[in-house]
C-alpha positions as CSV (number, residue, x, y, z in Angstrom):
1,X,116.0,89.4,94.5
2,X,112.3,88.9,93.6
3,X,111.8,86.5,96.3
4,X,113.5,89.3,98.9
5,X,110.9,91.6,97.3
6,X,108.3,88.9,97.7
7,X,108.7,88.4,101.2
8,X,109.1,92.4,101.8
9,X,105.6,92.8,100.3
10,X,104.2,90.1,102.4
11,X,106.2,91.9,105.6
12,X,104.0,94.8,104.7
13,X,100.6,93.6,103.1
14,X,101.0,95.6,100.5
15,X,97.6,94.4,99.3
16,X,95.9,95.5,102.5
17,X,96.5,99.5,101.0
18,X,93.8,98.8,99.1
19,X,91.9,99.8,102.3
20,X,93.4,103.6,102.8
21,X,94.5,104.3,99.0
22,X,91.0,104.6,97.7
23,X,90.0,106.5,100.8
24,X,92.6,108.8,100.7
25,X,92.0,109.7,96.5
26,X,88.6,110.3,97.5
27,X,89.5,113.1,100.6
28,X,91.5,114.1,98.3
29,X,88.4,114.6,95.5
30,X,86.4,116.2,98.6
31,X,89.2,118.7,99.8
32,X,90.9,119.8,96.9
33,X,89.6,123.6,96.8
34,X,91.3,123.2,93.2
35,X,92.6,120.3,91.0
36,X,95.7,119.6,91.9
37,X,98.2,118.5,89.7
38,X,99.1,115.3,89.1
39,X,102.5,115.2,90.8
40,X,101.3,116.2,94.2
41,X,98.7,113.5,93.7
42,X,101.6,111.2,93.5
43,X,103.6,112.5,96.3
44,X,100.7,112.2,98.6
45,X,100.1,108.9,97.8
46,X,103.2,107.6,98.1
47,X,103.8,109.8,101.5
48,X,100.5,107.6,102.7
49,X,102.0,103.9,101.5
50,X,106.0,104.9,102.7
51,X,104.7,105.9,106.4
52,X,102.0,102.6,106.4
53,X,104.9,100.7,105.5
54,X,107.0,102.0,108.1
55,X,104.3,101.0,110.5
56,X,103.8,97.4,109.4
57,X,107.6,97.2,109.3
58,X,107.8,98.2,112.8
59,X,104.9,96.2,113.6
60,X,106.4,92.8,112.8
61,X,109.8,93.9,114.4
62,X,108.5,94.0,117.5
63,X,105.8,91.3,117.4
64,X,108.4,88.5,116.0
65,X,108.3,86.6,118.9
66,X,104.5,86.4,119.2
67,X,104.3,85.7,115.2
68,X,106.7,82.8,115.9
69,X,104.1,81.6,118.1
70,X,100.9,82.4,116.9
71,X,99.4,79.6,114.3
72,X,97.9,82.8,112.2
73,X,101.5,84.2,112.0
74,X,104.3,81.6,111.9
75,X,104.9,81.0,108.5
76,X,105.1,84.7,107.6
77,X,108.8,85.4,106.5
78,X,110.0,87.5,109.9
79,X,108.7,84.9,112.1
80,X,110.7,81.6,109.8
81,X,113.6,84.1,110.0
82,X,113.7,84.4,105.8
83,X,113.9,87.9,106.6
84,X,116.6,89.1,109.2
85,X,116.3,91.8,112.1
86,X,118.9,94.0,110.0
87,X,116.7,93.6,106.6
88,X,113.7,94.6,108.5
89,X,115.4,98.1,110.3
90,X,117.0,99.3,106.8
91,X,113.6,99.1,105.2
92,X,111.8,101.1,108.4
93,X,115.0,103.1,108.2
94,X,114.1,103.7,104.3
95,X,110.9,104.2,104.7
96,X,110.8,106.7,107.6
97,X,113.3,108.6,105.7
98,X,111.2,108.9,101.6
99,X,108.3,109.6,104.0
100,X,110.3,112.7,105.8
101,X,111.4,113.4,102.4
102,X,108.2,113.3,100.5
103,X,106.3,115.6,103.1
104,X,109.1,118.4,103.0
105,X,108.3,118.3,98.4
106,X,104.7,118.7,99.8
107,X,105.1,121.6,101.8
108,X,106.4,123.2,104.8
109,X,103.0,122.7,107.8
110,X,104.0,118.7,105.8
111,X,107.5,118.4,107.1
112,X,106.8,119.9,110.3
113,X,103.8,117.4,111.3
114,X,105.7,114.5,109.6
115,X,107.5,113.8,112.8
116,X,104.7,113.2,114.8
117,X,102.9,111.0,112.0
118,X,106.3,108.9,112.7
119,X,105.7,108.8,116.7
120,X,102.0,107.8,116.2
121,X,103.0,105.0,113.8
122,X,105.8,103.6,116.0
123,X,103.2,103.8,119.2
124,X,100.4,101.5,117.6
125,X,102.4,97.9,118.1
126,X,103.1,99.0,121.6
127,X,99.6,100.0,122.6
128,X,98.6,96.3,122.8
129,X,101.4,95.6,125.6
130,X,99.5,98.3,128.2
131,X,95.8,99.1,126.6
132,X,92.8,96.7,126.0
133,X,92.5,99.0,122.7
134,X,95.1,99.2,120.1
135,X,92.2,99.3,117.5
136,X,91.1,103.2,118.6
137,X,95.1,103.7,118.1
138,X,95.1,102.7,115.1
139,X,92.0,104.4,114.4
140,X,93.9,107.3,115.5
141,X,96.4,106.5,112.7
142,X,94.0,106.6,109.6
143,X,91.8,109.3,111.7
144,X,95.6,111.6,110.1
145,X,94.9,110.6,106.3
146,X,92.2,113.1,105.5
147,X,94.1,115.8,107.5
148,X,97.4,115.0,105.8
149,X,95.5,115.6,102.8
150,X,93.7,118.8,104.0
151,X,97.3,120.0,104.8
152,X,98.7,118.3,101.8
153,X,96.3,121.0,99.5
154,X,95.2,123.3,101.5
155,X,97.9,123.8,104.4
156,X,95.4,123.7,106.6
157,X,92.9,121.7,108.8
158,X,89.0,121.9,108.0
159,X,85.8,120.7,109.8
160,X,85.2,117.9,106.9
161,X,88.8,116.9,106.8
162,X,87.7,115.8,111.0
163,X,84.7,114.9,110.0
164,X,86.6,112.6,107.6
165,X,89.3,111.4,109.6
166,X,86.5,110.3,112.8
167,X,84.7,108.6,110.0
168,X,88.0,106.5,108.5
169,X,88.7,106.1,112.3
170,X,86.1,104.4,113.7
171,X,85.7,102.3,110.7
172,X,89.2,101.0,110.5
173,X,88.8,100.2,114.4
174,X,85.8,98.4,113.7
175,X,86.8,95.8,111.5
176,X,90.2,95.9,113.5
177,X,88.4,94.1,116.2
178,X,86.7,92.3,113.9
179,X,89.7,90.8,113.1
180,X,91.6,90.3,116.3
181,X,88.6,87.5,117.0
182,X,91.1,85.5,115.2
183,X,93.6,86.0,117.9
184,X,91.4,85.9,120.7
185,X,92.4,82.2,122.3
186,X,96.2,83.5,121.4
187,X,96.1,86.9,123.2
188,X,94.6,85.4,126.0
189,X,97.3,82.4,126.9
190,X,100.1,85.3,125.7
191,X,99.0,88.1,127.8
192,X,97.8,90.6,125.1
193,X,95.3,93.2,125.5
194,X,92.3,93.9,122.8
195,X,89.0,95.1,123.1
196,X,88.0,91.0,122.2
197,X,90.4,90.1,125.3
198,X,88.5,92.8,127.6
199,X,85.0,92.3,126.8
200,X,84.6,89.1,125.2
201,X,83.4,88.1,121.5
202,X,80.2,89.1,122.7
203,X,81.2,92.8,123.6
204,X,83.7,93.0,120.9
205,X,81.3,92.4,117.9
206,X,78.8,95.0,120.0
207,X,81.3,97.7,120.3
208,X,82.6,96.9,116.5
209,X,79.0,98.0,115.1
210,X,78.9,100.5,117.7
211,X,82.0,101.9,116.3
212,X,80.4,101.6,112.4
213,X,77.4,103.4,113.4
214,X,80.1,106.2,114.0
215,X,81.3,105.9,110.8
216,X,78.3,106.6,109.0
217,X,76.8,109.3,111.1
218,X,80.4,111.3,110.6
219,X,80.4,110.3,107.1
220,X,76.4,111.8,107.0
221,X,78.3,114.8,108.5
222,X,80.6,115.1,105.5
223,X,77.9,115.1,103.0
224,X,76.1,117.6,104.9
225,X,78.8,119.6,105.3
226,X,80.9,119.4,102.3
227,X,78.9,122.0,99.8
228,X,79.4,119.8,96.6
229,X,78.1,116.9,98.0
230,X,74.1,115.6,95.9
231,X,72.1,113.2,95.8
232,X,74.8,110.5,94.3
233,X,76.7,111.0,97.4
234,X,73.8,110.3,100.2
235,X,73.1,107.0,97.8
236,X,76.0,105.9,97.8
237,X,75.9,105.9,101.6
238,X,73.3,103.8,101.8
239,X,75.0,101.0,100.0
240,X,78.1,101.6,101.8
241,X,75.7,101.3,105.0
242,X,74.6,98.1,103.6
243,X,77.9,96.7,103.1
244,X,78.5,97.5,106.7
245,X,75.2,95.8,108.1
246,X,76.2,92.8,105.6
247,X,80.0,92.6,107.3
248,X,78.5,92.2,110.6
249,X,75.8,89.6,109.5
250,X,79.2,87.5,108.4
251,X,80.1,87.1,112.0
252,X,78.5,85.6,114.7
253,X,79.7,85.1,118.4
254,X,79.5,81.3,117.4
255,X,80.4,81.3,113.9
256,X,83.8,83.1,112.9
257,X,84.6,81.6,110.0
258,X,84.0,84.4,107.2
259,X,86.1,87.0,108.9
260,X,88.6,86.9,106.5
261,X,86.5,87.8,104.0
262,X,84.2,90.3,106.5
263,X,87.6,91.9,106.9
264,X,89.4,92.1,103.7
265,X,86.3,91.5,100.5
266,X,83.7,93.6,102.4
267,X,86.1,96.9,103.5
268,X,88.0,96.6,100.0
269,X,84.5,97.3,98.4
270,X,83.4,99.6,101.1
271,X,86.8,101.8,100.9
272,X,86.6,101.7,96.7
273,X,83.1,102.5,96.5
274,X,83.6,105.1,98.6
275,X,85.9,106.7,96.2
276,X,83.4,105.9,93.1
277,X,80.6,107.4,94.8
278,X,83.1,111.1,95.6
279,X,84.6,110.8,92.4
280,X,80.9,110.6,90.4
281,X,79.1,113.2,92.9
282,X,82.1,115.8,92.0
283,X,81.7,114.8,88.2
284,X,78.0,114.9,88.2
285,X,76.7,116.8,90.2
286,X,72.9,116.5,90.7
């Protein structure tokens, strides 16, 4: 049984929530008109890691062939077969279902946007079959977390929540190109579209730091205008600027060896400072 839930963690990178947990406590520190209580904390939290998994589950269902193929992917445990087709719809069959369930102990506007949460999830692993970028869907995908909070708390949808959401958008599709470079040669010989595919490594890393610049003028927008926000939270964009500059100085059109830890090291600090620096502004407010 623990190797089953060994091999269901790896299915979803479980460790890769360490990217939209922080982000979403931190809309949720912004938001929150109130404190809310420590239960609907919980319940959005796990709403945000039932519907990711759903996604990833999806995501390796469909893609099982190309994992099997791909040198990056074959030894993860869908593409050696450890973990079966049926295994694989019972969990995305779970975890569509807690999520459903979760959003209606939320609140009504919850349940009723849940659906198409569901629909945007299940779209991302298709988008690279027909579009040369699947990273600005699944931008679109994290670009709902600070609005599922705003409706989460508020039951409704305000200018910062956007501002937000365009901000957690184009920085998830940044370093979501960033790390399709490690698929590139792949993608190519298999048919599959990606910005990398489309424009070269070139263009990619281009449009990658195009895409970040994004991120920090929306999140400048935020702190502008989200009334708490002091001085703690404009410094604290600056070093999250800095990490940004310093992810894309890791990667080189001739050099792509650090893009495991552009992607994973760099964003992890990047999403959990973001949280610090929210969480101190709204404590100490200067």
């Amino acid at each position: 049984m623990l190797q089953r839930l060994r091999y269901y963690s790896e299915l979803i990178k479980l460790e890769h929530t360490i990217f939209a947990l922080p982000f979403a406590l931190a809309s949720i520190v912004i938001l929150m008109e109130k404190p809310p209580g420590l239960t609907k904390i919980f319940l959005i939290l796990l709403a945000l890691v039932l519907a990711r998994s759903a996604g990833m589950l999806f995501n390796r269902f469909l893609d099982k062939n190309f994992d099997a193929k791909n040198p990056r992917t074959m030894s993860w445990p869908h593409a050696r077969g450890l973990v079966k087709d049926w295994e694989i719809k019972l969990l995305i069959a779970l975890s569509v279902s807690a999520f459903i369930l979760i959003s209606m102990f939320i609140n009504t506007l919850a349940l009723l946007l849940s659906p198409f949460v569901v629909l945007l999830l299940f779209i991302y692993p298709l988008a690279k079959r027909f579009t040369y970028y699947p990273h600005l869907v699944l931008g679109l995908v994290y670009f709902l977390i600070p609005i599922a909070v705003d409706v989460a708390l508020n039951e409704a949808i305000s200018k910062t929540s956007l501002l937000l959401g365009i901000a957690m958008a184009f920085w998830v599709s940044g370093f979501d190109i960033l790390y399709s470079l490690q698929d590139y040669e792949f993608d190519l010989r298999m048919g599959l579209k990606s910005i990398p595919v489309r424009f070269g490594i070139k263009g990619a890393l281009r449009l990658a730091r195009f895409f970040h610049l994004i991120t920090f003028f929306a999140l400048l927008g935020v702190g502008l205008s989200y009334t708490k926000a002091g001085i703690i939270y404009f410094l604290g964009l600056s070093g999250i600027t800095l990490f940004l500059i310093y992810e894309h100085r890791l990667i080189s059109e001739r050099d792509l060896s650090k893009i495991n830890k552009a992607f994973f090291t760099i964003n992890g600090f990047i999403s959990i400072l973001f949280f610090i620096v929210v969480l101190l502004d709204r404590i100490l407010p200067l």
